[in-house]
N, C-alpha and C positions, 0 to 999 in steps of 0.2 A: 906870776902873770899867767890869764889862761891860755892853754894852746888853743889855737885855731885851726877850721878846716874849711879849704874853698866855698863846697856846697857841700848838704846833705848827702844829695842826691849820689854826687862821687862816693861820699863816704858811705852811703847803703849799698852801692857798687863794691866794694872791698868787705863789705858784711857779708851780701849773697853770695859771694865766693863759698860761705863758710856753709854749707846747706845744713847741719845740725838749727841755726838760728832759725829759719822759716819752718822747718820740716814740709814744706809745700809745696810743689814743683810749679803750681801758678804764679807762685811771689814773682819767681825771676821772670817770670811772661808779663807780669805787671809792672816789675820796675823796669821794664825795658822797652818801655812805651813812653813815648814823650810826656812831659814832664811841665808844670809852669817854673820857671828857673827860681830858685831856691834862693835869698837873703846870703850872705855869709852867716854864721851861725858859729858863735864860742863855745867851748866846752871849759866845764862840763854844761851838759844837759841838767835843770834846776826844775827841783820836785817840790811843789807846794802841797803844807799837811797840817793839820791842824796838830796840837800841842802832845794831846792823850796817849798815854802809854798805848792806849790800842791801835790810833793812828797812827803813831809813830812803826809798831810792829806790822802795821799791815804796807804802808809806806816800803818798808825795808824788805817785808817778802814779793813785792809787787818787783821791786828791783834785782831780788834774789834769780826771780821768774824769769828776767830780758837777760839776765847776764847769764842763765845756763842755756836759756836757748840760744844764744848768740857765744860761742866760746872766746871770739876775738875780743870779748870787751873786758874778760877776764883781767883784775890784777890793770886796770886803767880807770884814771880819773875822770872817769866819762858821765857822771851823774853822782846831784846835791842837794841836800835834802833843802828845806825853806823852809821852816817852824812858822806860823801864820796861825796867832791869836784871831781868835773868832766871836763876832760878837757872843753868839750862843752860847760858846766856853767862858765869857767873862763873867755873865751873869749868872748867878746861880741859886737863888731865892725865889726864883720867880718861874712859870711853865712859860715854857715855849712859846705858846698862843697867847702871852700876855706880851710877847715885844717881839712878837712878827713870826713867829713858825719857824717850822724848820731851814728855811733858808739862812735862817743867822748861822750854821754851821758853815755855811761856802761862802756867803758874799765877803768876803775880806779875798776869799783864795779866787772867785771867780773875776776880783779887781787886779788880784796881780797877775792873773795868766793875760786878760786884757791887756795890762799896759807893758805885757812882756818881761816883769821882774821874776815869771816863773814859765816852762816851757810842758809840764801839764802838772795835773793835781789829781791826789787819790783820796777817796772819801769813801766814808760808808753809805751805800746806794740806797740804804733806809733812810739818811740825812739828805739827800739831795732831791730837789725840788722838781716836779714833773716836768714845768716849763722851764731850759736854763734862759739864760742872755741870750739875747741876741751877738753872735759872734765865737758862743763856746759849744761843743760836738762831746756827748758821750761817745768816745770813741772803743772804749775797753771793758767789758766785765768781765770778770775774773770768776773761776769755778766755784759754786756757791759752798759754803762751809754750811752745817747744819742748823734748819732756820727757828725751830720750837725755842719757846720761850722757856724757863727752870723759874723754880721756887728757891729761894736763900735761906734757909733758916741760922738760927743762933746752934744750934745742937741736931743732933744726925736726927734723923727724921724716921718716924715709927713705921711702921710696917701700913701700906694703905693700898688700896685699887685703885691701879693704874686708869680705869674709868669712873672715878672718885678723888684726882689727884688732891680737893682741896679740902678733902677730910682731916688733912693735919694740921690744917690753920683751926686752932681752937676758936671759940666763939668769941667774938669781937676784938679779935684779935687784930692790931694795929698793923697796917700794909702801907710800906714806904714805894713809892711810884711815882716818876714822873707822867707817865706814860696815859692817856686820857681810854686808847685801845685796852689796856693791859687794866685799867680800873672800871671799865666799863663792863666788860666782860668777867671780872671777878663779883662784881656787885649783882649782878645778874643770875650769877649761880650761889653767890653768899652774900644777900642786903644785910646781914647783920656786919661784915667785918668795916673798919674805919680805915678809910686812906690817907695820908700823909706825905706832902712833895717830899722826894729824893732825886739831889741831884747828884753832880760828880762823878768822876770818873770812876771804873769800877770796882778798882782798888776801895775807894772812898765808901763805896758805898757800902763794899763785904764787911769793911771796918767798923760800919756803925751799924749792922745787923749783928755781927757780934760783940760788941760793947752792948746791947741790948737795949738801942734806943727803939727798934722794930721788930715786932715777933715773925718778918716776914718781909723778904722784896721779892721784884721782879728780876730778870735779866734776862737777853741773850742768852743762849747754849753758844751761837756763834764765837762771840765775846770770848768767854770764859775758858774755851777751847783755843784761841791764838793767845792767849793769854797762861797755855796750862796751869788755868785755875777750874777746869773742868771738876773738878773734888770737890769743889764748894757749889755744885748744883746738887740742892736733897732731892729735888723732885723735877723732874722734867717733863711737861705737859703736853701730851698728843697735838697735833696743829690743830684735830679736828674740836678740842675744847678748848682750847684757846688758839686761834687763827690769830699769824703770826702779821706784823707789820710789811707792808707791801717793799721786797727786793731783801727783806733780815738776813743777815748773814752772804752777801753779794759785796761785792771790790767793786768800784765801777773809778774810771780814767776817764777825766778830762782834760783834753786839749780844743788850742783854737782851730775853728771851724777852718780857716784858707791853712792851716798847716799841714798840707798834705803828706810830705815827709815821715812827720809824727807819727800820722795819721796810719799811714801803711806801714809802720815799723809795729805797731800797736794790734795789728791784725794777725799779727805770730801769737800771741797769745789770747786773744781773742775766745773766751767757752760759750761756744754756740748755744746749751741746753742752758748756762745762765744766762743770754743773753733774749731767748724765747720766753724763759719764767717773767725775768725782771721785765721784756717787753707788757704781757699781758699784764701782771699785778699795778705797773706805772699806768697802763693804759687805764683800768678801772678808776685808779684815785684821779687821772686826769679829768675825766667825764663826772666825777663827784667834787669836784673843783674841792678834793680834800683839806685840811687845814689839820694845826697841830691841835684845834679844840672839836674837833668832830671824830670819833671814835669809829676808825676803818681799819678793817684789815682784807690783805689778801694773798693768796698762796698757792702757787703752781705747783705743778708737779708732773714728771711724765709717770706714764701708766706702760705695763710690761707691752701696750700694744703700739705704744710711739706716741699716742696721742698725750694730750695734754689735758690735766681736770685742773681746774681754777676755784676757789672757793672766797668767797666775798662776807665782806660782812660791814653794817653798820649796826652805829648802838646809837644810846644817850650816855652820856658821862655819866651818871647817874643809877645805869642800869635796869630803869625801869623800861626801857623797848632796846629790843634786840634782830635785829635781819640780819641772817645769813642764808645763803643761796651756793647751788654747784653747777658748773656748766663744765662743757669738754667741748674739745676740738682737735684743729689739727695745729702744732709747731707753726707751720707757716700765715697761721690765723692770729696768731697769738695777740699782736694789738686790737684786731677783731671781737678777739674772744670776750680781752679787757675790757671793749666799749660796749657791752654787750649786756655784760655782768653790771657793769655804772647803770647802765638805762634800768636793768632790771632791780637792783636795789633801790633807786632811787624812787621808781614805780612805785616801788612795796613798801616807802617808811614816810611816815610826816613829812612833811616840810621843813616844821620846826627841827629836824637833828640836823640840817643843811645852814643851819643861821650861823 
């Protein structure tokens, strides 16, 4: 049987006690301000995730992150994971933009934080859709892990320039991708190579690059790195020749919007610099009403002077038209900057890469 606790609220009361959890001397200025009164609330606390070895590890370090900074939860059953099959993970033959984009990765999890069979969910912030539901709050990104995209091959990869990464893909050389960004942008610097859907997870997919059904995939660096399968990146590609997918390598928590609770326990770990990048990169796709069959990318970054450079890009699947664009500003712009960079891409490409 779960134990139970009156309210949250008390129980964040006997948290803040512990000052290592917030490390923030405003928490307790903030939890000590009236409150709207709290549901009774069971523990544990119920984590929705989708199935994937890497959700599941990102999942487990997300909870690693609340329990070191909160030392009282050390060693108690205060938090459970939820495995939650996804449309997206079901299907696997087919792209993404053929049965609805990237939201097939959350709408199952963003059903059960709704009807409360989960109390938030962790995803990858490159999966999760600009506009949520009505009722669900990004309320957490997590410090971003490294966003460039890496080259797979079958065997160690020759000696090439770093500003030439795709000199080791030989001529027509077969490229397994799901990714419309990631082939759009290959095709553009190499129209002779051939693409080929890859899905699965990334275990799945290293596996069928070395069984040699593809002389070549894409992936994360991110990925591969919480996964310490970082070895099996041969080639790791500048952002600046392949501009990475808007939020790559970002944790982002969601919980429901009225769970205020949640909400401010989630603000301890909270990384402001991922939460500025991933603002502006969402903001752009949001103003290009992106989709999983239109080829965008986009990539923040601070600069030694605080500010922020954003780099954009739209293609054709195809690779015959390519826009990319660079603006800067300031952190505090940063959705700004996002809507700024959409107008100005949009300005500069067809129509037609918007259909």
């Amino acid at each position: 049987m779960a134990d139970t606790i009156h309210t949250l609220p008390n129980r964040r009361a006997d948290v803040l006690a512990a000052q290592p959890f917030y490390g923030d001397p405003e928490a307790a200025k903030r939890a000590a301000q009236p409150r709207v009164k709290a549901h009774r609330r069971e523990l544990p606390l119920k984590v929705g995730t989708r199935a994937s070895p890497l959700a599941l590890w990102q999942t487990r370090d997300f909870l690693s992150l609340l329990t070191k900074l909160c030392p009282v939860l050390k060693g108690m059953d205060v938090f459970q994971e939820h495995v939650i099959q996804t449309t997206g993970d079901a299907v696997q033959d087919r792209r993404l933009a053929e049965i609805g984009g990237k939201g097939l990765f959350a709408k199952e999890i963003h059903e059960a934080l709704l009807d409360g069979r989960v109390d938030f969910a962790v995803h990858s912030l490159k999966d999760l859709e600009t506009n949520l539901p009505d009722g669900i709050t990004l309320a957490c990104t997590l410090k971003r892990e490294d966003a460039r995209d890496v080259l797979v091959l079958p065997d160690e990869a020759p000696e090439y320039d770093p500003a030439d990464p795709y000199s080791v893909l030989q001529e027509c050389a077969l490229i397994g991708t799901s990714s419309v960004r990631r082939q759009a942008q290959l095709l553009h610097a190499r129209p002779d190579l051939r693409i080929q859907l890859i899905r699965g997870s990334v275990q799945s997919r290293l596996g069928k690059v070395r069984a040699g059904q593809y002389d070549a995939s894409l992936l994360a660096l991110a990925g591969l790195r919480r996964l310490d399968l970082e070895h099996e990146a041969s080639v790791i590609i500048d952002p600046d020749i392949m501009v990475p997918s808007a939020a790559q390598g970002i944790v982002g928590v969601t919980v429901r919007t009225d769970d205020y609770e949640l909400r401010e326990m989630l603000r301890a770990i909270e990384d402001a610099d991922a939460r500025a990048v991933a603002t502006a990169e969402r903001a752009l796709l949001a103003v290009l009403d992106g989709s999983c069959a239109t080829p965008i990318g986009g990539h923040a970054r601070f600069q030694p002077d605080g500010s922020l450079i954003l780099t954009g890009l739209v293609a054709r699947a195809d690779g015959s038209f390519l826009c990319k664009r660079t603006l800067s500003g300031l952190p505090a712009d940063a959705e700004r900057l996002g809507r700024t960079m959409g107008a100005i891409l949009r300005a500069d490409s067809p129509s037609d890469v918007f259909l």
